[in-house]
N, CA, C and O atoms as a printed pandas DataFrame, in Angstrom:
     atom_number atom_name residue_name chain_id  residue_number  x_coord  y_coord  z_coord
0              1         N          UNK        A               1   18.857  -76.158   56.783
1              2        CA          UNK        A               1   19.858  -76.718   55.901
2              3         C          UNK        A               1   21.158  -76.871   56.674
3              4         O          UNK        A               1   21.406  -75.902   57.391
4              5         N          UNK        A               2   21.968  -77.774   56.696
5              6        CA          UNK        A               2   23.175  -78.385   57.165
6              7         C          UNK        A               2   24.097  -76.922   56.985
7              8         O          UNK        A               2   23.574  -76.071   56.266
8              9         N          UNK        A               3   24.847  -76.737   57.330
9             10        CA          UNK        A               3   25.985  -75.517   57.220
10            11         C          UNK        A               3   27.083  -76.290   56.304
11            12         O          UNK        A               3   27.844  -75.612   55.613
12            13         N          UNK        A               4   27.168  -77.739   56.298
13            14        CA          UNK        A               4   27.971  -78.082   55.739
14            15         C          UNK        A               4   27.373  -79.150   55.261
15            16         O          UNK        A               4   26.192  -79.256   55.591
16            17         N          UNK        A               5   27.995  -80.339   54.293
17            18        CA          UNK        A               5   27.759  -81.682   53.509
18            19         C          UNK        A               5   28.162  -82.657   54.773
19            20         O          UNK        A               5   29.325  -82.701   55.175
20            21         N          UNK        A               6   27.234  -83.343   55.295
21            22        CA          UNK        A               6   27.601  -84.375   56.058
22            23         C          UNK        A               6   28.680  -85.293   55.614
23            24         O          UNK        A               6   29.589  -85.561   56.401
24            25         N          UNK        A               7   28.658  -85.757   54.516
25            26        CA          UNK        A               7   29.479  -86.793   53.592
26            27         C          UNK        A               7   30.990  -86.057   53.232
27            28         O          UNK        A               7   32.006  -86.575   53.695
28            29         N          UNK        A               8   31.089  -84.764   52.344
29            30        CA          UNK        A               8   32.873  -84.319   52.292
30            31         C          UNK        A               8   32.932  -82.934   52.902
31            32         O          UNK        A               8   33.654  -82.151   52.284
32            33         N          UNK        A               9   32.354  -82.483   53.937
33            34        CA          UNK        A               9   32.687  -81.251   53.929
34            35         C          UNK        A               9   32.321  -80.011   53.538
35            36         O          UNK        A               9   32.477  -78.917   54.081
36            37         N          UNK        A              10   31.758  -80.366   52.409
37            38        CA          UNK        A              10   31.735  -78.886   51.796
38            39         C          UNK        A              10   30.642  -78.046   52.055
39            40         O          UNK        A              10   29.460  -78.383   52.110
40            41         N          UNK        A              11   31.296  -76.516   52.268
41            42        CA          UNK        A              11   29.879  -75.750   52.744
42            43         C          UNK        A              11   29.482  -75.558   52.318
43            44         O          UNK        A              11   29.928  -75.632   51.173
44            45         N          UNK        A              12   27.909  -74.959   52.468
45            46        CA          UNK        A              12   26.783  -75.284   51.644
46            47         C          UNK        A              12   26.210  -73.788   51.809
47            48         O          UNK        A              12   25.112  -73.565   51.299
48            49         N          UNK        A              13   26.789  -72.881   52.398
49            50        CA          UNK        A              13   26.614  -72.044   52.321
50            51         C          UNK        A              13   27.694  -71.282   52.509
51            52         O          UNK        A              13   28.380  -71.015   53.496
52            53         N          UNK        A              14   27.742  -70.734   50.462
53            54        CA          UNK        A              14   28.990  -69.994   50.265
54            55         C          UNK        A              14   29.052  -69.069   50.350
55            56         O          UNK        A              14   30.204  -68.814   50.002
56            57         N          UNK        A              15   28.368  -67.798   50.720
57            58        CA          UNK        A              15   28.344  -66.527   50.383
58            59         C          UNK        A              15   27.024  -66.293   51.156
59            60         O          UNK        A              15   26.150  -67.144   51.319
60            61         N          UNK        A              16   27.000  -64.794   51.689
61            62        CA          UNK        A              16   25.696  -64.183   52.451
62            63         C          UNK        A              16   24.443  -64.028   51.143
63            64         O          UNK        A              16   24.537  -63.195   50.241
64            65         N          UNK        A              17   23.382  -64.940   51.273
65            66        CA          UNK        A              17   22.564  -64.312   50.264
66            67         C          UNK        A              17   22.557  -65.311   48.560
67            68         O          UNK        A              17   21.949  -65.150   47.501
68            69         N          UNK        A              18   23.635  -66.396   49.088
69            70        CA          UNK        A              18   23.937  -67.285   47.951
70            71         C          UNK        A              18   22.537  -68.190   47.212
71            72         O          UNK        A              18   22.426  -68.398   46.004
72            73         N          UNK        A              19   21.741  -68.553   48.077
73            74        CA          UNK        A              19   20.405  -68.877   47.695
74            75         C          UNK        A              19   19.113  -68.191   47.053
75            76         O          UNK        A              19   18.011  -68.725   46.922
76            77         N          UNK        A              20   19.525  -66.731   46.632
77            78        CA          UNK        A              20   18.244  -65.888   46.301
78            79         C          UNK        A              20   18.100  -66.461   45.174
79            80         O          UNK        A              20   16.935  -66.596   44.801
80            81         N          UNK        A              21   19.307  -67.028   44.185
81            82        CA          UNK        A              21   19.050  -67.371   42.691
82            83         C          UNK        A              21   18.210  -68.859   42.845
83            84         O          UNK        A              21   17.938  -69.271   41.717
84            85         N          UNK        A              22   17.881  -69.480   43.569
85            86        CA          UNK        A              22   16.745  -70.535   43.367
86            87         C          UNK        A              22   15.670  -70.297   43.350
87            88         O          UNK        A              22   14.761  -71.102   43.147
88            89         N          UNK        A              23   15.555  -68.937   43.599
89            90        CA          UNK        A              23   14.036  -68.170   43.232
90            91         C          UNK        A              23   13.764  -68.721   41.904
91            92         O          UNK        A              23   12.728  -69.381   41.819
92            93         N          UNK        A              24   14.451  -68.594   40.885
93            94        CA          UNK        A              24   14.394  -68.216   39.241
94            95         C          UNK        A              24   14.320  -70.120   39.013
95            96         O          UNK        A              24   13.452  -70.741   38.400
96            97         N          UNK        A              25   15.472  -70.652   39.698
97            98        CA          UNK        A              25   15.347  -71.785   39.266
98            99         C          UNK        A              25   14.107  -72.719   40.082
99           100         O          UNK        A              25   13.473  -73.313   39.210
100          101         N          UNK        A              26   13.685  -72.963   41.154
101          102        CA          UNK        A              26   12.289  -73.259   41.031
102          103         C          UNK        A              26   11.285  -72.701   40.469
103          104         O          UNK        A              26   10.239  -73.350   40.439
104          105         N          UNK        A              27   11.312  -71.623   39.990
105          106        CA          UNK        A              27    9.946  -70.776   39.389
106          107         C          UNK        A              27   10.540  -71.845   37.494
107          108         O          UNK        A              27    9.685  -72.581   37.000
108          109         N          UNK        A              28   11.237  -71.782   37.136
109          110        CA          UNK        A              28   11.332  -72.497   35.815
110          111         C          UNK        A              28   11.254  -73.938   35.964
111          112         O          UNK        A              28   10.620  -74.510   35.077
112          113         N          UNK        A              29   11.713  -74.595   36.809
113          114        CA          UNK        A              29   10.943  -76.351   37.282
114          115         C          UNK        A              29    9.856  -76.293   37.579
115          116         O          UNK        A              29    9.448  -77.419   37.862
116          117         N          UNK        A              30    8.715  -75.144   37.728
117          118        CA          UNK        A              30    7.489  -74.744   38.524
118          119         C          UNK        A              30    6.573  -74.514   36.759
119          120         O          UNK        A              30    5.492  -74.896   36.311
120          121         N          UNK        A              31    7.549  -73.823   36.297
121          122        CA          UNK        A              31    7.181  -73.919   34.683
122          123         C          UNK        A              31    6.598  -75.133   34.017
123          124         O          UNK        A              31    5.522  -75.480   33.531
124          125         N          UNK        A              32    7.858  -75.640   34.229
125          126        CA          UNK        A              32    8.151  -76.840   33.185
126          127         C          UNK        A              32    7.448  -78.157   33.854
127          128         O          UNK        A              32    7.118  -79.058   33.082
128          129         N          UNK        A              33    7.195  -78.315   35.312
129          130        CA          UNK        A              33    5.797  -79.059   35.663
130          131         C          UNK        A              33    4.857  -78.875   35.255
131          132         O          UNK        A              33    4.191  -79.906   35.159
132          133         N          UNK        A              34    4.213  -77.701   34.801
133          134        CA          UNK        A              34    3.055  -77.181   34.988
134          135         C          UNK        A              34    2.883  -77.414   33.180
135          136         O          UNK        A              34    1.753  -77.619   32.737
136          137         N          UNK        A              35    3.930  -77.367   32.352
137          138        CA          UNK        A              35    3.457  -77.530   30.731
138          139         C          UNK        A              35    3.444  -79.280   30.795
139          140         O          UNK        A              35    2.726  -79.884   29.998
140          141         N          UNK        A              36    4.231  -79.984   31.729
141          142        CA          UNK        A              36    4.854  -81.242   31.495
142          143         C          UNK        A              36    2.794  -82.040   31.668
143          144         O          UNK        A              36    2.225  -82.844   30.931
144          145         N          UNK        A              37    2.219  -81.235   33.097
145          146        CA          UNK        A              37    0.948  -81.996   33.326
146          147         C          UNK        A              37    0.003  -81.349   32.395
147          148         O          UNK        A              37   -1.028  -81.987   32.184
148          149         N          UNK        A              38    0.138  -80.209   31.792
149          150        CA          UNK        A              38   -0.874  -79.678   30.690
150          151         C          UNK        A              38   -0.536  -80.498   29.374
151          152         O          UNK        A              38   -1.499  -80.820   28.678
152          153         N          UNK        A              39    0.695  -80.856   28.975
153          154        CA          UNK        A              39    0.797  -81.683   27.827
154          155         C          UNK        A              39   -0.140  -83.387   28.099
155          156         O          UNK        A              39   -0.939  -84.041   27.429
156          157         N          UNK        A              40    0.389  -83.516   29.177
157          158        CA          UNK        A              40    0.098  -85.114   29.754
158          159         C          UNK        A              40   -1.926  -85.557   29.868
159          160         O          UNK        A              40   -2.493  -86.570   29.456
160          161         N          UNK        A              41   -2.650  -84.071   30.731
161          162        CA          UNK        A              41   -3.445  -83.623   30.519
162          163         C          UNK        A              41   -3.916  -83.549   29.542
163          164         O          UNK        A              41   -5.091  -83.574   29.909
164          165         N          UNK        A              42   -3.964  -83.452   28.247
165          166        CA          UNK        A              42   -4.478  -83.102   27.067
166          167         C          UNK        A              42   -4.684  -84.262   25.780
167          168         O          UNK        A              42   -5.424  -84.482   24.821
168          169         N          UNK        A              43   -3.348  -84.890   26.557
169          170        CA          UNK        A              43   -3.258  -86.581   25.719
170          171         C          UNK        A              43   -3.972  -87.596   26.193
171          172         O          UNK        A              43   -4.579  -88.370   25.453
172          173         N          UNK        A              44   -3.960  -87.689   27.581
173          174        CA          UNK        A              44   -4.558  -88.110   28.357
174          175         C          UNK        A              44   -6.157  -88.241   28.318
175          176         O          UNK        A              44   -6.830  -89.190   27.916
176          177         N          UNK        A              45   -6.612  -86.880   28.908
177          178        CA          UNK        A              45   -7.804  -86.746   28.894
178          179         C          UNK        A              45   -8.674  -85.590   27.708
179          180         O          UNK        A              45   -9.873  -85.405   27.496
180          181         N          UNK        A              46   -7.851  -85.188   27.319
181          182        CA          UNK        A              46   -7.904  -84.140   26.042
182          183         C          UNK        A              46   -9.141  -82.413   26.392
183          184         O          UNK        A              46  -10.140  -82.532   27.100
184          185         N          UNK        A              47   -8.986  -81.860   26.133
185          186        CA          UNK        A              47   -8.956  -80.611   26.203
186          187         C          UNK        A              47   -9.570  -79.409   24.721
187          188         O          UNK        A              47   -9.110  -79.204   23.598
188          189         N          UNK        A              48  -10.469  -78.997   25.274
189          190        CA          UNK        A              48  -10.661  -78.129   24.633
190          191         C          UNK        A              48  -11.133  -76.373   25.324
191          192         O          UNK        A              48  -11.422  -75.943   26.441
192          193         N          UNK        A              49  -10.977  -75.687   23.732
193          194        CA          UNK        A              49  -10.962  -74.697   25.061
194          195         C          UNK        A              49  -12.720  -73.616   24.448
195          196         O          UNK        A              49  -12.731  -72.510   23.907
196          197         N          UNK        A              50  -13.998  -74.542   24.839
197          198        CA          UNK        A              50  -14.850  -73.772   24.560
198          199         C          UNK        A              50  -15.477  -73.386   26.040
199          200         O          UNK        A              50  -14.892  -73.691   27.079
200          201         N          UNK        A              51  -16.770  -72.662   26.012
201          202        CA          UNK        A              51  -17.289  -71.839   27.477
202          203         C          UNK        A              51  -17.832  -73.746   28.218
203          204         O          UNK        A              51  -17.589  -74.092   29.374
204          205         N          UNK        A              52  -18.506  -74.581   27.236
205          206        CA          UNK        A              52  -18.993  -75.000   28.088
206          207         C          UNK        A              52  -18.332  -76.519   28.336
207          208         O          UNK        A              52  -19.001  -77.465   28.752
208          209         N          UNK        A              53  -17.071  -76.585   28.050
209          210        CA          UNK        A              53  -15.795  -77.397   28.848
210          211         C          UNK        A              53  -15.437  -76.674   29.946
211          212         O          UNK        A              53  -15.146  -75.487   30.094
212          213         N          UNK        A              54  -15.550  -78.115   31.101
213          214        CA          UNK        A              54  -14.456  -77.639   32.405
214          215         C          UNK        A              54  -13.189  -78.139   32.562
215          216         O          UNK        A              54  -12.432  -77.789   33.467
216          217         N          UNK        A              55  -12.850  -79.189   31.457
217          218        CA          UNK        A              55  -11.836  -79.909   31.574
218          219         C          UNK        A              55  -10.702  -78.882   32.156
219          220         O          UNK        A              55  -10.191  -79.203   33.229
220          221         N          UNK        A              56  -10.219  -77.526   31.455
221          222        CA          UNK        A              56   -8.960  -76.577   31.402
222          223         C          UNK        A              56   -9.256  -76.350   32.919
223          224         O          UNK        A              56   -8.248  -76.583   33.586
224          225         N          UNK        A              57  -10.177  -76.021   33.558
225          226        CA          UNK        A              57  -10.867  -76.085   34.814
226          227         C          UNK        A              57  -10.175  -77.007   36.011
227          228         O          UNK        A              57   -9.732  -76.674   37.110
228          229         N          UNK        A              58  -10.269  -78.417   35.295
229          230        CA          UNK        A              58   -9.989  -78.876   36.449
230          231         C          UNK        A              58   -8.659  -79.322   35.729
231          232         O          UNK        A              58   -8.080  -80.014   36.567
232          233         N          UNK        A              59   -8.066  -79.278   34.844
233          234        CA          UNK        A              59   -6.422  -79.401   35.185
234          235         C          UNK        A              59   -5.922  -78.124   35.951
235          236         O          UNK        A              59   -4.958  -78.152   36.716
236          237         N          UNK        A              60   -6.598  -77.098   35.700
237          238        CA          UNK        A              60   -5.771  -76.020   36.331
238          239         C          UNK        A              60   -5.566  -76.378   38.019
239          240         O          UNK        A              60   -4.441  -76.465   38.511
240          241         N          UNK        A              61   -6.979  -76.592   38.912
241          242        CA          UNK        A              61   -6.852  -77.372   39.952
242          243         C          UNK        A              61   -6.378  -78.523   40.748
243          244         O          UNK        A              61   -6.250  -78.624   41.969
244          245         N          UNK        A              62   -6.085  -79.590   39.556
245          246        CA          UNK        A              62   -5.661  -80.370   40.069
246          247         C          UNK        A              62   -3.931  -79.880   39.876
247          248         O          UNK        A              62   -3.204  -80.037   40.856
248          249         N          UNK        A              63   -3.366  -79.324   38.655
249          250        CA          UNK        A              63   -2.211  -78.616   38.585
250          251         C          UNK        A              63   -1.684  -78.157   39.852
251          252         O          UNK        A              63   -0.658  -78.577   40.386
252          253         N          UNK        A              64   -2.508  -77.212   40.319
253          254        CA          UNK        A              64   -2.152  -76.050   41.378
254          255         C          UNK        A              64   -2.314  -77.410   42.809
255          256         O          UNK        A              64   -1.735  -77.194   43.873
256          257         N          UNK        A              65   -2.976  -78.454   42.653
257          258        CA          UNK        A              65   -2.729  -78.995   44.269
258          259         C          UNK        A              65   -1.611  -79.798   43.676
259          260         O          UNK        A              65   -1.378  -80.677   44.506
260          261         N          UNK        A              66   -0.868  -79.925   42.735
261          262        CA          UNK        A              66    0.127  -81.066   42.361
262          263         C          UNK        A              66    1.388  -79.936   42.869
263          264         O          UNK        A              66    2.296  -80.487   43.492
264          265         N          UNK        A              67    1.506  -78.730   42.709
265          266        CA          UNK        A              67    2.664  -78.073   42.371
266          267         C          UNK        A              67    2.447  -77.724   44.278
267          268         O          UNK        A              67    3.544  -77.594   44.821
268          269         N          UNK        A              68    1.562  -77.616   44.987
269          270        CA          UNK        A              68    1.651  -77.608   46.142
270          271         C          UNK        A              68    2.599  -78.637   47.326
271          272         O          UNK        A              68    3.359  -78.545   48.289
272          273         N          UNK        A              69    1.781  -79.822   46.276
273          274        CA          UNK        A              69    2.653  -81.173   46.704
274          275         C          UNK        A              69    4.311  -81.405   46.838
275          276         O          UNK        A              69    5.073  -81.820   47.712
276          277         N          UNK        A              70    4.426  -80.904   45.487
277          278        CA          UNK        A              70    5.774  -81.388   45.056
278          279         C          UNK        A              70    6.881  -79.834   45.273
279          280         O          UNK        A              70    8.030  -79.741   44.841
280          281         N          UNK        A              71    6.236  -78.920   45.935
281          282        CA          UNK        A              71    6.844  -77.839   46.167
282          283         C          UNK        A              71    7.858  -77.954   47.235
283          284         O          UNK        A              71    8.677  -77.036   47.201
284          285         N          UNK        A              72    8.008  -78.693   48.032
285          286        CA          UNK        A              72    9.136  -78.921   48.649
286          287         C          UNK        A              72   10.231  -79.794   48.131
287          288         O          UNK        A              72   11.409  -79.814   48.487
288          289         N          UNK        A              73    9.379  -80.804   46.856
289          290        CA          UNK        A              73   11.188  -81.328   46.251
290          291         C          UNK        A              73   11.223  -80.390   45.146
291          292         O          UNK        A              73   12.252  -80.526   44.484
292          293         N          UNK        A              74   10.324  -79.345   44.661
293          294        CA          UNK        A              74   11.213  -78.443   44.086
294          295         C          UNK        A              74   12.550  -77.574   44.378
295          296         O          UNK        A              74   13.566  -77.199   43.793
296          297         N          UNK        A              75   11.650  -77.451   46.192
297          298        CA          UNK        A              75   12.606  -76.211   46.445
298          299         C          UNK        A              75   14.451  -76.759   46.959
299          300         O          UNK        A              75   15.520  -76.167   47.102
300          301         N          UNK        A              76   13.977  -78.168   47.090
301          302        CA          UNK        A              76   15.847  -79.019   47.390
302          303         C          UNK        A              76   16.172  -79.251   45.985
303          304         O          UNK        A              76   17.373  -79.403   45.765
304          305         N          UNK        A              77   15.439  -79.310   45.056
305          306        CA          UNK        A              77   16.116  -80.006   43.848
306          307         C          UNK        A              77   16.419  -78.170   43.479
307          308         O          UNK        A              77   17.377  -77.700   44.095
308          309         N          UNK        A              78   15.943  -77.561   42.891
309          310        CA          UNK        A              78   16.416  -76.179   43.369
310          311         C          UNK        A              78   17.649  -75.453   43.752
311          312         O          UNK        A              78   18.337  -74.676   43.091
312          313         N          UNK        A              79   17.772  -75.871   44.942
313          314        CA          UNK        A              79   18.988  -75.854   45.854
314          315         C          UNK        A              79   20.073  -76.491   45.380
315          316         O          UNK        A              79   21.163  -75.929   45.274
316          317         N          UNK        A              80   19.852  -77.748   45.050
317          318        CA          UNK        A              80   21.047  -78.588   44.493
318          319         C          UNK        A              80   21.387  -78.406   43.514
319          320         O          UNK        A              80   22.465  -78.919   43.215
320          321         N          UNK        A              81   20.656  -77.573   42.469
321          322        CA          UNK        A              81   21.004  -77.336   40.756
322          323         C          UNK        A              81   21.950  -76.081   40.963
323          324         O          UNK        A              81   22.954  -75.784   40.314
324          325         N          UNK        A              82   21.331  -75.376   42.108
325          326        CA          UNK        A              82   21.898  -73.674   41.973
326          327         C          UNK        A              82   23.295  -74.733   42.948
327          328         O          UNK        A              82   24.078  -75.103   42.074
328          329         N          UNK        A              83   23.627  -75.098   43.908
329          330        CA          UNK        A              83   24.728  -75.223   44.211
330          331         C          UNK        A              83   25.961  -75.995   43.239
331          332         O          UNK        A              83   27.172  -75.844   43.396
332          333         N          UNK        A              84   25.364  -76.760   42.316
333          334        CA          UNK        A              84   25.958  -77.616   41.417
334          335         C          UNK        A              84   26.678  -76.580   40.461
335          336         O          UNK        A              84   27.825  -76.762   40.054
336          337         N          UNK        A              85   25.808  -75.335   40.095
337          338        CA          UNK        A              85   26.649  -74.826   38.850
338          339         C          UNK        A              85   27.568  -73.789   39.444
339          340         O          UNK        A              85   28.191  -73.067   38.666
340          341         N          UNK        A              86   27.756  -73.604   41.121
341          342        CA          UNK        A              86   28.756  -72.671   41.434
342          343         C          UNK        A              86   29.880  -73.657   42.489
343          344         O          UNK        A              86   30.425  -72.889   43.282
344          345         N          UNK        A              87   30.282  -74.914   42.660
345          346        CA          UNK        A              87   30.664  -75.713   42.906
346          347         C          UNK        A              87   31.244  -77.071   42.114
347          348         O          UNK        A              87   30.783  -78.199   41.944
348          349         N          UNK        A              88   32.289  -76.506   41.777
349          350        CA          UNK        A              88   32.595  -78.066   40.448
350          351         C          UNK        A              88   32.975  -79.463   41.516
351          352         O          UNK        A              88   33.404  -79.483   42.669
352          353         N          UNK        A              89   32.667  -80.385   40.724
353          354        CA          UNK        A              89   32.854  -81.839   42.018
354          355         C          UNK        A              89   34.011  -82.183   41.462
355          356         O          UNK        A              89   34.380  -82.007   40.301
356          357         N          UNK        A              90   34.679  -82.789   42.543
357          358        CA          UNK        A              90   36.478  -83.349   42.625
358          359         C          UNK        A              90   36.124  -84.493   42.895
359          360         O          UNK        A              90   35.151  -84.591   43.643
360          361         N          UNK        A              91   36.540  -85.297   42.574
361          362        CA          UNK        A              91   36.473  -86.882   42.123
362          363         C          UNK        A              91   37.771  -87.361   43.445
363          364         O          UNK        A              91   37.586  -88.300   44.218
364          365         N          UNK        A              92   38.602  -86.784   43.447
365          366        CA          UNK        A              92   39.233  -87.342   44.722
366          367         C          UNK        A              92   38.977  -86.185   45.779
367          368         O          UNK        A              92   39.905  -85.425   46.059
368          369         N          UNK        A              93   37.731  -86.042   46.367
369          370        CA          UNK        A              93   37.785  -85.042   47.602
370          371         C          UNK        A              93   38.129  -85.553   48.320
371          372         O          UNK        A              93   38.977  -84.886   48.911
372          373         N          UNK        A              94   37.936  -86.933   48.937
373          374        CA          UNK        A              94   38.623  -87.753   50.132
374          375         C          UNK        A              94   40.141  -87.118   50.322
375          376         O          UNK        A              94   40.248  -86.490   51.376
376          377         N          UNK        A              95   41.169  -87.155   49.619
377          378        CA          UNK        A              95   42.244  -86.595   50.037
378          379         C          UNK        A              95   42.800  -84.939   49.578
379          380         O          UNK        A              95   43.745  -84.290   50.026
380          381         N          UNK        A              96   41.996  -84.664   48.731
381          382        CA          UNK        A              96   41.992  -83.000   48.415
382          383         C          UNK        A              96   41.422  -82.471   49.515
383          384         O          UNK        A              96   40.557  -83.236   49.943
384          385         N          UNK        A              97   41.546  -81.392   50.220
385          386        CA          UNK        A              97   40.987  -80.423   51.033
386          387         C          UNK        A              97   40.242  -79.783   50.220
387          388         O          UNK        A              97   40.581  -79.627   49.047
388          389         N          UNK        A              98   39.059  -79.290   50.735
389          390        CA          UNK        A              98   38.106  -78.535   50.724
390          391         C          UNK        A              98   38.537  -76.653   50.611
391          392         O          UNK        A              98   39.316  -76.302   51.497
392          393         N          UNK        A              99   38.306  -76.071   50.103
393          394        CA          UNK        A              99   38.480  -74.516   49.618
394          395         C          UNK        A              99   37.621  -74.140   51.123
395          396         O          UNK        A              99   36.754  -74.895   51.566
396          397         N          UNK        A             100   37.903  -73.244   51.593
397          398        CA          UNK        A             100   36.878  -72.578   52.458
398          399         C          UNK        A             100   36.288  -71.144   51.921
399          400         O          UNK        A             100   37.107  -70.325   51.504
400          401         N          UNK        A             101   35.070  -70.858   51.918
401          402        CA          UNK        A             101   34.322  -69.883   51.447
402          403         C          UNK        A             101   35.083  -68.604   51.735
403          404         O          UNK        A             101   35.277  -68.405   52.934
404          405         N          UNK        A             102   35.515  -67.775   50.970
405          406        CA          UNK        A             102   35.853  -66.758   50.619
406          407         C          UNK        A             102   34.948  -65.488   51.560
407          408         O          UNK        A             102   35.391  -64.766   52.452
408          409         N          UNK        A             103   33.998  -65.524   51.168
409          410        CA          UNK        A             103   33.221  -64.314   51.150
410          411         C          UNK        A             103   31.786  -64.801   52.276
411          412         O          UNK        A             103   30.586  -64.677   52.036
412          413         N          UNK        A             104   32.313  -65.251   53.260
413          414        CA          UNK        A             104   31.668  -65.910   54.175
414          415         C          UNK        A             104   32.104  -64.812   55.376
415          416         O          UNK        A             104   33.233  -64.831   55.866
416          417         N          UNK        A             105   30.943  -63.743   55.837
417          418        CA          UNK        A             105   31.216  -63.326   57.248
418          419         C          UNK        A             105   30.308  -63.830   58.406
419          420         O          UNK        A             105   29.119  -63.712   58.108
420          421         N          UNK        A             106   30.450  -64.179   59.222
421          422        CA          UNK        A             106   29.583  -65.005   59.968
422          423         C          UNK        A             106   28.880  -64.153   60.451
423          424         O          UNK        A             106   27.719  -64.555   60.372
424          425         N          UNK        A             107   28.930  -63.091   60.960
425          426        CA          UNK        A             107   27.650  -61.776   61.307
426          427         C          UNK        A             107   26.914  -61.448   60.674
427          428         O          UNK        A             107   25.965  -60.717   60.956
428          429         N          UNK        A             108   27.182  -61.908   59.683
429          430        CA          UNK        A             108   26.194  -61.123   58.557
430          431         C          UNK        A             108   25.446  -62.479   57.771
431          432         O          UNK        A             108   24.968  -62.359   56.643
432          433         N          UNK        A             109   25.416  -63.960   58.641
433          434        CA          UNK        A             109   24.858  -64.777   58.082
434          435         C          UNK        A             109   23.220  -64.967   58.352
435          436         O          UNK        A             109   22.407  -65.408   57.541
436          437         N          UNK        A             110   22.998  -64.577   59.522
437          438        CA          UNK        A             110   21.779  -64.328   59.735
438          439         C          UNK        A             110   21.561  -63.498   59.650
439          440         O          UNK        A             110   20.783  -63.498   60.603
440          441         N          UNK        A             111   21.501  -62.235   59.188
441          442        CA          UNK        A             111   21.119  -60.968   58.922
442          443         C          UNK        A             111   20.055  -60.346   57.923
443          444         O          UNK        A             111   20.066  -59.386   57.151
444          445         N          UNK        A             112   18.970  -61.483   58.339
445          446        CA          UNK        A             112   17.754  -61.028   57.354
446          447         C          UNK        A             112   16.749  -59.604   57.503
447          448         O          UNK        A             112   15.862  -59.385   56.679
């Protein structure tokens, strides 16, 4: 990931550890795929849930290779939701300066 926004500046990494909360928010876009293709699934091709249907079967599979797929624009769209709600956007950043991160020690940025 860029250290900073190619386009105004702004860093993108505010704080040591600022990214753990996209855990929560891809695991709930990871959710909400997964009811979005079980609803779609069911209208679609419809579903029942006795022993000798495989349908639930193979949405679950084809589910699990879809969420494989799309697991990397989860994990930027992710990124961009969690940076959006701790970053408000300035409409004139071109001539406003940029805040510099507070709570930014650079030794302790790689410090996994």
């Amino acid at each position: 990931m860029n250290k900073e926004c190619p386009s105004c500046g702004q860093a993108t990494e505010i704080e040591v550890g600022f990214y753990y909360g996209t855990g929560y928010v891809s695991y709930g876009l990871s959710v909400a795929f997964s009811v979005a293709t079980f609803i779609a699934w069911k209208v679609l091709i419809g579903m029942t849930f006795s022993v000798d249907d495989d349908r639930m079967l193979y949405w679950m599979a084809t589910n699990i290779t879809l969420l494989i797929i799309v697991q990397p624009i989860l994990m930027r769209l992710s990124r961009t939701l969690w940076l959006g709600w701790f970053v408000s956007y300035e409409e004139d950043w071109k001539s406003n300066p940029i805040e510099e991160p507070e709570r930014v020690v650079e030794g302790q940025m790689n410090n996994w």
